[in-house]
PyMOL commands that place a pseudoatom at each C-alpha (Angstrom):
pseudoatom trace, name=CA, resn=UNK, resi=1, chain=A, elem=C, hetatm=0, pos=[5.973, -33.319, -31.486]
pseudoatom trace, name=CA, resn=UNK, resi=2, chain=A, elem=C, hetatm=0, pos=[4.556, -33.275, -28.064]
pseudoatom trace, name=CA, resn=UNK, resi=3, chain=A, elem=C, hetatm=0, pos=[1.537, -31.003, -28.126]
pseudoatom trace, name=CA, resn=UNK, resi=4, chain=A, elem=C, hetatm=0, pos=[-0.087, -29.919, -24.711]
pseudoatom trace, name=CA, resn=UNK, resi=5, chain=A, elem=C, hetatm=0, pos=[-3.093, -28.028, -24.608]
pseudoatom trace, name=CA, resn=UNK, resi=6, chain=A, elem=C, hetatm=0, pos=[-3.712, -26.291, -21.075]
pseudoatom trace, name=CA, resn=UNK, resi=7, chain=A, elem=C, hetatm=0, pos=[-6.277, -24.910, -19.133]
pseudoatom trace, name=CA, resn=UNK, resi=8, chain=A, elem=C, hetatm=0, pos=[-8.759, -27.505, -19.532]
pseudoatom trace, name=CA, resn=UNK, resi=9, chain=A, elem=C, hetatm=0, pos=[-11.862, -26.673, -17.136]
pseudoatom trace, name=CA, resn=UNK, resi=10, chain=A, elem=C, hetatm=0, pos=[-14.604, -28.508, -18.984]
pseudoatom trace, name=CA, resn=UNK, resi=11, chain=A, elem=C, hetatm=0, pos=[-14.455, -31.836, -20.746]
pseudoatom trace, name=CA, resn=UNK, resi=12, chain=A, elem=C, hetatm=0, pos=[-16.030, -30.688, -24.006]
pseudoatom trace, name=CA, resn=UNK, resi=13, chain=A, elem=C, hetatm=0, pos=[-12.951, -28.682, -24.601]
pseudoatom trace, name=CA, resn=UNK, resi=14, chain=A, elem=C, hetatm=0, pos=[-10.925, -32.052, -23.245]
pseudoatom trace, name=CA, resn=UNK, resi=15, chain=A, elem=C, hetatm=0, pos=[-12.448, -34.403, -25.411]
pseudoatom trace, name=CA, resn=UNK, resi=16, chain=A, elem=C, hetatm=0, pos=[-12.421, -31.411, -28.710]
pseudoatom trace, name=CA, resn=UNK, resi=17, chain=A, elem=C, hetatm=0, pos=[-8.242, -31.375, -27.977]
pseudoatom trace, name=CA, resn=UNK, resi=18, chain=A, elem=C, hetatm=0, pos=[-7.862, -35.119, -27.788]
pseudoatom trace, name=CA, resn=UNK, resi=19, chain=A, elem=C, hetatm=0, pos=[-10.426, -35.388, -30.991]
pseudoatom trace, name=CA, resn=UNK, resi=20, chain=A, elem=C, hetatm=0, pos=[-8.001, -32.820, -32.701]
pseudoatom trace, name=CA, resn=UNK, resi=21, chain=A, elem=C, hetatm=0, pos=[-4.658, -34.664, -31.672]
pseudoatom trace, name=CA, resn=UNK, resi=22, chain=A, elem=C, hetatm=0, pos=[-3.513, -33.175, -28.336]
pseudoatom trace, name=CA, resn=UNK, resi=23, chain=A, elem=C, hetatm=0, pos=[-0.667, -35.364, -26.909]
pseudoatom trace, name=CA, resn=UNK, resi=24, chain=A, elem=C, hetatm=0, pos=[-1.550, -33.764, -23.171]
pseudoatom trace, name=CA, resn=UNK, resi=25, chain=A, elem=C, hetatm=0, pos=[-3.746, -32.150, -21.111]
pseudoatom trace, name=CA, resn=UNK, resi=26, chain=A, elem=C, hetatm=0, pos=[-3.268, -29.216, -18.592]
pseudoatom trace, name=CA, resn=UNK, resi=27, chain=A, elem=C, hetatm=0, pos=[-5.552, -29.115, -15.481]
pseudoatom trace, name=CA, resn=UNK, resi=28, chain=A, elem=C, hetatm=0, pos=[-4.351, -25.901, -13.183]
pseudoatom trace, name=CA, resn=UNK, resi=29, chain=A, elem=C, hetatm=0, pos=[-4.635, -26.487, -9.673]
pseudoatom trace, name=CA, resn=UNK, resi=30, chain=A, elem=C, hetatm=0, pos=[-3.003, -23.090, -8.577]
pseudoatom trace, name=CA, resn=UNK, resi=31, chain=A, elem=C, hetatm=0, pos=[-6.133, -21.412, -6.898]
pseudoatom trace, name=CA, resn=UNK, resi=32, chain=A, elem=C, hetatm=0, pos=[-5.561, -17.680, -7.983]
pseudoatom trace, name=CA, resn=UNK, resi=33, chain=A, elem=C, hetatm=0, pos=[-5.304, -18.816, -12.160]
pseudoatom trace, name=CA, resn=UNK, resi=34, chain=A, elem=C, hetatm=0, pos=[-8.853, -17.671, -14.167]
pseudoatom trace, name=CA, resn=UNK, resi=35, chain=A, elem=C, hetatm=0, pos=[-8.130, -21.945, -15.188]
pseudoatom trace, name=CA, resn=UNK, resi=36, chain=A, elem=C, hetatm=0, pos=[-8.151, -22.990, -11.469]
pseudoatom trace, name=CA, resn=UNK, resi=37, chain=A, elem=C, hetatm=0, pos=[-9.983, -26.713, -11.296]
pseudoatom trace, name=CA, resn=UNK, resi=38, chain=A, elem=C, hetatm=0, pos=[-10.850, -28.354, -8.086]
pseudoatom trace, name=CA, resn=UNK, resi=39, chain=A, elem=C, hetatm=0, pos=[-9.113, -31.904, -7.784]
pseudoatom trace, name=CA, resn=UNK, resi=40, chain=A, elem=C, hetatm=0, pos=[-12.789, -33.476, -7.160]
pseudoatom trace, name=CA, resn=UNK, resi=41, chain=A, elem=C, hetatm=0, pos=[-13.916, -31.335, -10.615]
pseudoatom trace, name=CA, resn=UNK, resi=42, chain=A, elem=C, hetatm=0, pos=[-10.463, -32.156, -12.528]
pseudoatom trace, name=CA, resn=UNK, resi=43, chain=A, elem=C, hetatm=0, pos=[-11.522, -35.992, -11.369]
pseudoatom trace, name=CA, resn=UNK, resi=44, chain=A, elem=C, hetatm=0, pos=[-14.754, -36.398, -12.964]
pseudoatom trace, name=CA, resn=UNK, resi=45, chain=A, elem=C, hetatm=0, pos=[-12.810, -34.286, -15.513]
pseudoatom trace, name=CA, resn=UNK, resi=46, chain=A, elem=C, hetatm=0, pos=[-10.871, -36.840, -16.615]
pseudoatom trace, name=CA, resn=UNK, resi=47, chain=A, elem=C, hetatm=0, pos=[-12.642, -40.164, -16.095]
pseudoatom trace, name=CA, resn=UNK, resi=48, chain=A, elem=C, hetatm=0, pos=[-13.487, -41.951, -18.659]
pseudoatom trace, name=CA, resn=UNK, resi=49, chain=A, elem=C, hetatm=0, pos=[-11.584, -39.590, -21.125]
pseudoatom trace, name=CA, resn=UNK, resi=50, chain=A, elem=C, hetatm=0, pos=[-10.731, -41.319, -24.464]
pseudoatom trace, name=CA, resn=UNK, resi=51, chain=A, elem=C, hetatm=0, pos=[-7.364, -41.788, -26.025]
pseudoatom trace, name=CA, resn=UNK, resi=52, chain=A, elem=C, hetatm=0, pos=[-3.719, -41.545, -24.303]
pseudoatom trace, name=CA, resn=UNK, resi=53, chain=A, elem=C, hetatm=0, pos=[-3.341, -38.065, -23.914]
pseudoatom trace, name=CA, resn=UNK, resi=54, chain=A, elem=C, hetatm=0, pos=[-1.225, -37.456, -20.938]
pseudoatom trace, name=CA, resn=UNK, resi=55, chain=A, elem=C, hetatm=0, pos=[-2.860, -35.493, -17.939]
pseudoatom trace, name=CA, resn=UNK, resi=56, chain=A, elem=C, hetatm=0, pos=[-0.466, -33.165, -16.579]
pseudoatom trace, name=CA, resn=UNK, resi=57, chain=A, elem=C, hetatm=0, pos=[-1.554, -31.372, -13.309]
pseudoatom trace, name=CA, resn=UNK, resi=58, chain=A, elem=C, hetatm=0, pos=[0.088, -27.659, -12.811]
pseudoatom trace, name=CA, resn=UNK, resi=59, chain=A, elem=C, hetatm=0, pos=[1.370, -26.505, -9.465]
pseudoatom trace, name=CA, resn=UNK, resi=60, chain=A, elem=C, hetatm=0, pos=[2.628, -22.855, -8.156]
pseudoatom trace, name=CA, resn=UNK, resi=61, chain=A, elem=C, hetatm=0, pos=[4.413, -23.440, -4.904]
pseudoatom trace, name=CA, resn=UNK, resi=62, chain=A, elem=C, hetatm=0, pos=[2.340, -26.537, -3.738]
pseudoatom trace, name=CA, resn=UNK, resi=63, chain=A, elem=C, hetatm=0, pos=[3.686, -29.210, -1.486]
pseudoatom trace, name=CA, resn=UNK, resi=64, chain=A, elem=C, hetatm=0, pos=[5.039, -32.454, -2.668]
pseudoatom trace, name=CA, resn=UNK, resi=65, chain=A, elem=C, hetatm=0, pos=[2.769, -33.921, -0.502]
pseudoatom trace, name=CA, resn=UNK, resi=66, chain=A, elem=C, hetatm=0, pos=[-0.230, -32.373, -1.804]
pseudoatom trace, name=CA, resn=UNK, resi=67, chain=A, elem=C, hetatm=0, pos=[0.841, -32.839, -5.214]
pseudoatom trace, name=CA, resn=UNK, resi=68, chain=A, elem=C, hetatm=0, pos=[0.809, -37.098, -4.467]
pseudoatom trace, name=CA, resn=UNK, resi=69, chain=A, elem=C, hetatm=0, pos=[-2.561, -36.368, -3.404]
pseudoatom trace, name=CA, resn=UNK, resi=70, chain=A, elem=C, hetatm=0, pos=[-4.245, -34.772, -5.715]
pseudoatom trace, name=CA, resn=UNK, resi=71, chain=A, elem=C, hetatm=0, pos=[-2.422, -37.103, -8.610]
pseudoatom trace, name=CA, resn=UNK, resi=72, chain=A, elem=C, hetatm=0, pos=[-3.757, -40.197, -7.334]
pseudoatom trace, name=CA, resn=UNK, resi=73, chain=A, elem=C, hetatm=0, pos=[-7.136, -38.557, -6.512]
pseudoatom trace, name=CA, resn=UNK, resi=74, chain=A, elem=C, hetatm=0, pos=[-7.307, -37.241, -10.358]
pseudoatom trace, name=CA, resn=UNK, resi=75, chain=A, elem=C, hetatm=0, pos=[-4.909, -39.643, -11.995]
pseudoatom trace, name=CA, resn=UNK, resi=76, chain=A, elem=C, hetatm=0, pos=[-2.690, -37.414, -13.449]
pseudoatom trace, name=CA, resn=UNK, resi=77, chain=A, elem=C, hetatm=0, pos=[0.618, -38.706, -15.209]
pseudoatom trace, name=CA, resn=UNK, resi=78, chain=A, elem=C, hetatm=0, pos=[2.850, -35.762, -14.878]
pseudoatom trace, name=CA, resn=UNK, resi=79, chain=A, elem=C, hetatm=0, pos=[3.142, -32.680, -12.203]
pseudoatom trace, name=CA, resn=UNK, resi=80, chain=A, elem=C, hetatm=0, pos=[3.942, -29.620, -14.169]
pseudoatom trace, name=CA, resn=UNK, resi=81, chain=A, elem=C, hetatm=0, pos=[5.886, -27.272, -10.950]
pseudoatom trace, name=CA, resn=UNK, resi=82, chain=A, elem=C, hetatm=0, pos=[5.298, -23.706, -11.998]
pseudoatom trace, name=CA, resn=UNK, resi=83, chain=A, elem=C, hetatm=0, pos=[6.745, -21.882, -9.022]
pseudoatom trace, name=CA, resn=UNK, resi=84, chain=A, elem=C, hetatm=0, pos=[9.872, -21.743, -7.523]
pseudoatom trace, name=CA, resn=UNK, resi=85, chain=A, elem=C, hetatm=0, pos=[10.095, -25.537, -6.102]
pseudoatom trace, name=CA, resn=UNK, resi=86, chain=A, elem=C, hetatm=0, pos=[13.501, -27.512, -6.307]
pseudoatom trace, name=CA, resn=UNK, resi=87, chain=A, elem=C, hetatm=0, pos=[12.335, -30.217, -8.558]
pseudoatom trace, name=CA, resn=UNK, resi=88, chain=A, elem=C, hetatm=0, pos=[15.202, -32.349, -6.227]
pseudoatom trace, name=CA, resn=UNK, resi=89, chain=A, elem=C, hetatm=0, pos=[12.946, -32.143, -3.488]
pseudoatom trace, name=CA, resn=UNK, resi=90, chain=A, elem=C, hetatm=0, pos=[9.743, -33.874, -5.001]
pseudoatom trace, name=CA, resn=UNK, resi=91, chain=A, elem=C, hetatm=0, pos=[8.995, -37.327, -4.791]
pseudoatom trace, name=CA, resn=UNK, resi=92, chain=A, elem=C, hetatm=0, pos=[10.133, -40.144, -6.796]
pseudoatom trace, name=CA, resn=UNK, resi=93, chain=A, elem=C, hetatm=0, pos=[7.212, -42.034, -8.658]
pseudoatom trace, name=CA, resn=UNK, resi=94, chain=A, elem=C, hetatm=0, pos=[5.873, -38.780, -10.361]
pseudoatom trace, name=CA, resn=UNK, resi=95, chain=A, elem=C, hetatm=0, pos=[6.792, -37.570, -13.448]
pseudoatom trace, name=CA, resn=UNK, resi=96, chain=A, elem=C, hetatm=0, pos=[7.787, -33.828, -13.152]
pseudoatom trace, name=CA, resn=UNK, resi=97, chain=A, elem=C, hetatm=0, pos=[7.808, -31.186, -15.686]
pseudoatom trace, name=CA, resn=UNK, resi=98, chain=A, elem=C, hetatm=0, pos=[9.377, -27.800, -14.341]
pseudoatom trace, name=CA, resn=UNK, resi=99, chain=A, elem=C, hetatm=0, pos=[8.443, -24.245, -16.227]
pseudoatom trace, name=CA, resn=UNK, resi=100, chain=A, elem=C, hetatm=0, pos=[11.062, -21.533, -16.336]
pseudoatom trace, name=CA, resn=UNK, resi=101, chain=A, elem=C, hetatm=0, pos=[10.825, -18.129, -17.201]
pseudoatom trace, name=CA, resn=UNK, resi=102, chain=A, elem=C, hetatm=0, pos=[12.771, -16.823, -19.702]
pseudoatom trace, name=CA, resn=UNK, resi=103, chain=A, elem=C, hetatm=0, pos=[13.734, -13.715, -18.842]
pseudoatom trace, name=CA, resn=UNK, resi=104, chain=A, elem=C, hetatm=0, pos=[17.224, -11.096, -19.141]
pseudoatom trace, name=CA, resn=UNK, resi=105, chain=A, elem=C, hetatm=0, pos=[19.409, -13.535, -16.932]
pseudoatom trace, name=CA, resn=UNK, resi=106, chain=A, elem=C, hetatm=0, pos=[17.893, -16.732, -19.005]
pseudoatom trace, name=CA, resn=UNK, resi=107, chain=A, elem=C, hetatm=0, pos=[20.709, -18.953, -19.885]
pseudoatom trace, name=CA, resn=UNK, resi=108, chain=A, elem=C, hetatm=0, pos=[19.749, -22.441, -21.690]
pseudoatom trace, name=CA, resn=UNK, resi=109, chain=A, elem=C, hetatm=0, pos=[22.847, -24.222, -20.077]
pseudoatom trace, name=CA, resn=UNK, resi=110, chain=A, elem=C, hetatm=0, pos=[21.175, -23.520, -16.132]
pseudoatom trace, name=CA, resn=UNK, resi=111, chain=A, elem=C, hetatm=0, pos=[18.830, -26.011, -17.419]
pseudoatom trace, name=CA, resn=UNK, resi=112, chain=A, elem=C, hetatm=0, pos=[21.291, -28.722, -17.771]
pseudoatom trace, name=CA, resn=UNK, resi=113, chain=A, elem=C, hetatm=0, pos=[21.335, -30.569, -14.257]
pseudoatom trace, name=CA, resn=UNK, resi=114, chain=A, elem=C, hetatm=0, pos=[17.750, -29.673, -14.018]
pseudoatom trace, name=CA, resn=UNK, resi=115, chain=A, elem=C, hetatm=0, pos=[16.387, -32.829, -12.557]
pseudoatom trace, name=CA, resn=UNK, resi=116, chain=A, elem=C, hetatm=0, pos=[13.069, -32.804, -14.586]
pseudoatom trace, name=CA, resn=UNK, resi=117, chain=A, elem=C, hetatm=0, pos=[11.608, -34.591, -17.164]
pseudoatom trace, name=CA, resn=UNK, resi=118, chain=A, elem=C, hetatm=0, pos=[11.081, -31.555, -19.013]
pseudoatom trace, name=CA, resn=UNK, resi=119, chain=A, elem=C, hetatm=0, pos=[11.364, -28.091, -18.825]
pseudoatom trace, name=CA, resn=UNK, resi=120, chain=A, elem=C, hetatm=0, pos=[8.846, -25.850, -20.418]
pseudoatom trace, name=CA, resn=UNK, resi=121, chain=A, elem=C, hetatm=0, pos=[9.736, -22.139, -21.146]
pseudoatom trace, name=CA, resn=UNK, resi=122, chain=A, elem=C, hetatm=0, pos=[7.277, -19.601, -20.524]
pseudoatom trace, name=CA, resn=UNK, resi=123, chain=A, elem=C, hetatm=0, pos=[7.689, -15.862, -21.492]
pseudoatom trace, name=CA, resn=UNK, resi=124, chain=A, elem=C, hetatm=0, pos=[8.460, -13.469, -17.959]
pseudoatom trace, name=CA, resn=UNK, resi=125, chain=A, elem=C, hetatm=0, pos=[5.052, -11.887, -16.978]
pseudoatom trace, name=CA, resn=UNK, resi=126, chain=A, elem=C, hetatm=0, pos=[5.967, -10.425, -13.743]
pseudoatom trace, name=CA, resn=UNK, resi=127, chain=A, elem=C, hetatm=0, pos=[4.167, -12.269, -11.134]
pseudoatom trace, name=CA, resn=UNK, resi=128, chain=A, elem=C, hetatm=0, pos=[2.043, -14.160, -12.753]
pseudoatom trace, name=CA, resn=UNK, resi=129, chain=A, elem=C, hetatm=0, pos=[2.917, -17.871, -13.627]
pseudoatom trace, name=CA, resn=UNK, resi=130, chain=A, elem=C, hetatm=0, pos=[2.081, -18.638, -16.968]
pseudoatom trace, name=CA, resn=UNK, resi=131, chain=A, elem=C, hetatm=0, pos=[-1.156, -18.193, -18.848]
pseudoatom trace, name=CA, resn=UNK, resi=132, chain=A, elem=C, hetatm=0, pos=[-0.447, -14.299, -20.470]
pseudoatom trace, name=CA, resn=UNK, resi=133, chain=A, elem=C, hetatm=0, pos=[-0.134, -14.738, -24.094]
pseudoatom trace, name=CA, resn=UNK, resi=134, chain=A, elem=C, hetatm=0, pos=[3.088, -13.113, -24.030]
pseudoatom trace, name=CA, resn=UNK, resi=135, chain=A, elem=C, hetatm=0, pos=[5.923, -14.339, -26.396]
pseudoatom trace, name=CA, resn=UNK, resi=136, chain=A, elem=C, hetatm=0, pos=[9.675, -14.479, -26.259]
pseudoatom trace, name=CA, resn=UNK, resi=137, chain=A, elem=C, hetatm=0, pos=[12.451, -14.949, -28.443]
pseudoatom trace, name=CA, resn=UNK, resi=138, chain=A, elem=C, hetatm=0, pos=[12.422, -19.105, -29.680]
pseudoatom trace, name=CA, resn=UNK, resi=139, chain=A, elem=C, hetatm=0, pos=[15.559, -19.285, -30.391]
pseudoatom trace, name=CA, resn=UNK, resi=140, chain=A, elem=C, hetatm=0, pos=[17.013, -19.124, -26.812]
pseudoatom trace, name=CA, resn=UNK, resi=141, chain=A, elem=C, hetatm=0, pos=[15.539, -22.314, -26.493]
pseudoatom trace, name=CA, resn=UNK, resi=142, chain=A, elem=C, hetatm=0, pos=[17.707, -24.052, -29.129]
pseudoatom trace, name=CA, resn=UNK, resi=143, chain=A, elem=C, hetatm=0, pos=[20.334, -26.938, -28.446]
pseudoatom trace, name=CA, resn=UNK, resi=144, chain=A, elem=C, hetatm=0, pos=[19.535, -27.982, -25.072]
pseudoatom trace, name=CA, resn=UNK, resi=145, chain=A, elem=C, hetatm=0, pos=[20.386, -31.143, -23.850]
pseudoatom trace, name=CA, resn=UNK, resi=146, chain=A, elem=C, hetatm=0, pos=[17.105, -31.273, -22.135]
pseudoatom trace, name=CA, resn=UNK, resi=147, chain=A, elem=C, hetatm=0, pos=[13.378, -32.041, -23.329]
pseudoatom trace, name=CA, resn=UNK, resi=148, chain=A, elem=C, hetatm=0, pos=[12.140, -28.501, -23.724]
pseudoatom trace, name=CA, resn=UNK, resi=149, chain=A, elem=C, hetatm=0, pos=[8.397, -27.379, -24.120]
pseudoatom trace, name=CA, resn=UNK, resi=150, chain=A, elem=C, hetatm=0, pos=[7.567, -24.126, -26.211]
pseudoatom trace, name=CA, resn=UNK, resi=151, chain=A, elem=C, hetatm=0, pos=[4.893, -22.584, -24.047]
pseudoatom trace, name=CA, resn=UNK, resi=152, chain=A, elem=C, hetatm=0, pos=[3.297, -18.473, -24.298]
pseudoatom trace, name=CA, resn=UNK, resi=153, chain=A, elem=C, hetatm=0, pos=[1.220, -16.912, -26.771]
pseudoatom trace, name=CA, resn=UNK, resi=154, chain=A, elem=C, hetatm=0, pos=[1.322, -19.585, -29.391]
pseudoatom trace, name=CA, resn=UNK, resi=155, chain=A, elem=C, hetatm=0, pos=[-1.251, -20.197, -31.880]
pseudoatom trace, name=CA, resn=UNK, resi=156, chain=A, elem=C, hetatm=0, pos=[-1.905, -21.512, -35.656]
pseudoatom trace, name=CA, resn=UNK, resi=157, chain=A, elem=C, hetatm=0, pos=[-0.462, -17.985, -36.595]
pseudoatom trace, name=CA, resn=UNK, resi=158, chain=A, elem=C, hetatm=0, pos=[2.927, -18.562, -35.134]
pseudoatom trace, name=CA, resn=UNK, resi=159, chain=A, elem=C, hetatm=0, pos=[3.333, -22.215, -33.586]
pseudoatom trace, name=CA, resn=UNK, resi=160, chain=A, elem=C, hetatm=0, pos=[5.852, -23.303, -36.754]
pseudoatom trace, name=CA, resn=UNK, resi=161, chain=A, elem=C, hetatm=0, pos=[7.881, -20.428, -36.433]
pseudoatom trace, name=CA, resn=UNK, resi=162, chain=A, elem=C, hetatm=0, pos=[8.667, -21.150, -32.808]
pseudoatom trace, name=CA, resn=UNK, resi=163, chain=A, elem=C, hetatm=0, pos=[8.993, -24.823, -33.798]
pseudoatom trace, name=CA, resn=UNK, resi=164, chain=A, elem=C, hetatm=0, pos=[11.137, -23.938, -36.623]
pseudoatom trace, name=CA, resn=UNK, resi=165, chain=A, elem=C, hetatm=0, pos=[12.872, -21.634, -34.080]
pseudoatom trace, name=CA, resn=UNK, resi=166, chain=A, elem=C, hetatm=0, pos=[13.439, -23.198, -31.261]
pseudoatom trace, name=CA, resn=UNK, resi=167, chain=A, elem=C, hetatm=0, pos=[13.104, -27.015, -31.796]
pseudoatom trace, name=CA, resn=UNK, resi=168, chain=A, elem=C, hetatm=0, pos=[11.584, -28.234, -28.824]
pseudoatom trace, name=CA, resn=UNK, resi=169, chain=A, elem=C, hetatm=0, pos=[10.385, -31.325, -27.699]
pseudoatom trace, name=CA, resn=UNK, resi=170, chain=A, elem=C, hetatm=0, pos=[6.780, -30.167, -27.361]
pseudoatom trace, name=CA, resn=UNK, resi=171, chain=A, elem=C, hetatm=0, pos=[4.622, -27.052, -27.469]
pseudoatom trace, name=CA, resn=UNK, resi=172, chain=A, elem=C, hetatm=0, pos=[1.881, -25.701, -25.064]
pseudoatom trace, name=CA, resn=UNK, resi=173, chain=A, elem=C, hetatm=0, pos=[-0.944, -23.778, -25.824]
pseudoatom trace, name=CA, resn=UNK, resi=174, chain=A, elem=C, hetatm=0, pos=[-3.522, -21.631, -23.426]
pseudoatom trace, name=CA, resn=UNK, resi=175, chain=A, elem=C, hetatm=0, pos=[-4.656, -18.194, -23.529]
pseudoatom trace, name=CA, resn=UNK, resi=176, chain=A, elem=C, hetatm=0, pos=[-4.740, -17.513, -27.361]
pseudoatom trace, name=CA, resn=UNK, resi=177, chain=A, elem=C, hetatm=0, pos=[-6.765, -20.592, -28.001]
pseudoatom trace, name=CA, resn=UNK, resi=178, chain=A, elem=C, hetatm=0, pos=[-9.318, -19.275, -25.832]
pseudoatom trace, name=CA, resn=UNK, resi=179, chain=A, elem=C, hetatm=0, pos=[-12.663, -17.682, -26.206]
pseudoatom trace, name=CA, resn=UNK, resi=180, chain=A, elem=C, hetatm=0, pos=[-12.540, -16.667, -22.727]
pseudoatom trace, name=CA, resn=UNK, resi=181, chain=A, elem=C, hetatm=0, pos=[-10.690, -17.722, -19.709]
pseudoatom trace, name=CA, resn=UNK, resi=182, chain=A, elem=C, hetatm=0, pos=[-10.653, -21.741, -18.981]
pseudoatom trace, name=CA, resn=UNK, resi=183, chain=A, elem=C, hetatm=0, pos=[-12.965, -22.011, -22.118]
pseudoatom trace, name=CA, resn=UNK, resi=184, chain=A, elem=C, hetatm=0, pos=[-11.560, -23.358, -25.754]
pseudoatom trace, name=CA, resn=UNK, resi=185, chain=A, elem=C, hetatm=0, pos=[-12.292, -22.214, -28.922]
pseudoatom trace, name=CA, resn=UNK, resi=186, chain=A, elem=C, hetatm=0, pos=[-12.465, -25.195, -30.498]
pseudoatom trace, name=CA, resn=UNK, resi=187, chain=A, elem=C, hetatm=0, pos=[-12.010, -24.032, -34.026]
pseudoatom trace, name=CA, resn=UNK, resi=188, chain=A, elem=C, hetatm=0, pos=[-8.611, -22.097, -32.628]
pseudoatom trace, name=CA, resn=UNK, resi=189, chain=A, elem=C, hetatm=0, pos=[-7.703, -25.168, -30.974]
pseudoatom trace, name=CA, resn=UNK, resi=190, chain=A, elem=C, hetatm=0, pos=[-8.133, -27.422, -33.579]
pseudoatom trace, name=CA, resn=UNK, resi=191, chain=A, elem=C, hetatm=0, pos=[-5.726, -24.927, -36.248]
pseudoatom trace, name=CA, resn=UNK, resi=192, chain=A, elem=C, hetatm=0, pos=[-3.365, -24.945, -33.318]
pseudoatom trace, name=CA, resn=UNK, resi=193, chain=A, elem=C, hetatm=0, pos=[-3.212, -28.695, -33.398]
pseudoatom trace, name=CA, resn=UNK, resi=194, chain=A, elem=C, hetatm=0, pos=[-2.983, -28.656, -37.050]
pseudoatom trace, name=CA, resn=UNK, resi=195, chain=A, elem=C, hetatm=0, pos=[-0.162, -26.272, -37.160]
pseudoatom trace, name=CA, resn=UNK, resi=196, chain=A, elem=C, hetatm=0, pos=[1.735, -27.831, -34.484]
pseudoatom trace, name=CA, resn=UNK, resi=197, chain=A, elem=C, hetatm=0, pos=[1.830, -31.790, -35.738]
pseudoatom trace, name=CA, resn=UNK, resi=198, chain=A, elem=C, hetatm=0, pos=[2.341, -30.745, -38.929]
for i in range(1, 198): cmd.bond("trace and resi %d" % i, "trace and resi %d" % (i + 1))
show_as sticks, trace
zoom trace
């Protein structure tokens, strides 16, 4: 199980996920998120970080060209496009995750020719991209074809009933792990961890 924890904005909580198992980290670059990190920040960030835990760099409506930019500058592995880009029209070279909101006209089988290396499934918050604690049903994300990320309001308390439910590829915690906004709490994190590579 691939198990991303996102939001990181500090590297004790970076180096307290990888310590605890965490497959990847998130580092949001979308300026109006509470988890916003500058690229120069996110850089010294993730120097010298332990382990192989992927860094995955989230993006609302960002350029492609910016997006090259700031993953050399920070060395991230994977873009995470949380907005409403065409993953077709991103560069080759970069791994790409794309979210999608599962909402009323969700259908699993849209994601089919979705380009990406991934596709993470976020509960519908209105206009706001991710990052609510809100849950949907798991199940809708069951027999894709694709790799498919659990992400939104999952915790210890409920991460192996949306593995058990949906059986994704990976899961992605944020908000309920937190003690406040862009800061961990590492003894949430850590059952979350548990929970999830159990």
């Amino acid at each position: 199980m691939m198990v991303k924890i996102c939001g990181i904005t500090n590297r004790e909580d970076a180096l307290a996920a990888i310590e605890g198992g965490a497959s990847a980290l998130g580092f949001n670059f979308y300026s109006n998120s509470p988890r916003y990190v500058d690229p120069d920040r996110a850089s010294d960030l993730v120097a010298g970080l332990p382990g192989s835990a992927w860094k995955v760099g989230v993006f609302v409506n960002e350029s492609p060209a910016r997006i090259v930019a700031i993953a050399r500058q920070v060395g991230l592995d994977i873009a995470q496009l949380h907005g409403d880009e065409a993953v077709a029209d991103y560069p080759q070279g970069i791994r790409i995750w794309k979210a999608a909101r599962v909402e009323s006209s969700f259908r699993l089988s849209d994601l089919d020719s979705c380009p990406a290396e991934a596709v993470l499934l976020d509960a519908a918050a209105g206009t706001a991209y991710g990052g609510t604690g809100r849950t949907f049903d798991w199940s809708q994300a069951a027999g894709s074809t694709k790799h498919i990320i659990l992400a939104g309001g999952l915790d210890a308390s409920n991460v192996r009933q949306a593995i058990a439910a949906g059986r994704p590829w990976g899961v992605d915690a944020c908000s309920r792990i937190e003690s406040a906004p862009g800061r961990k709490d590492h003894a949430k994190m850590a059952q979350f961890l548990k929970e999830a590579t159990l």
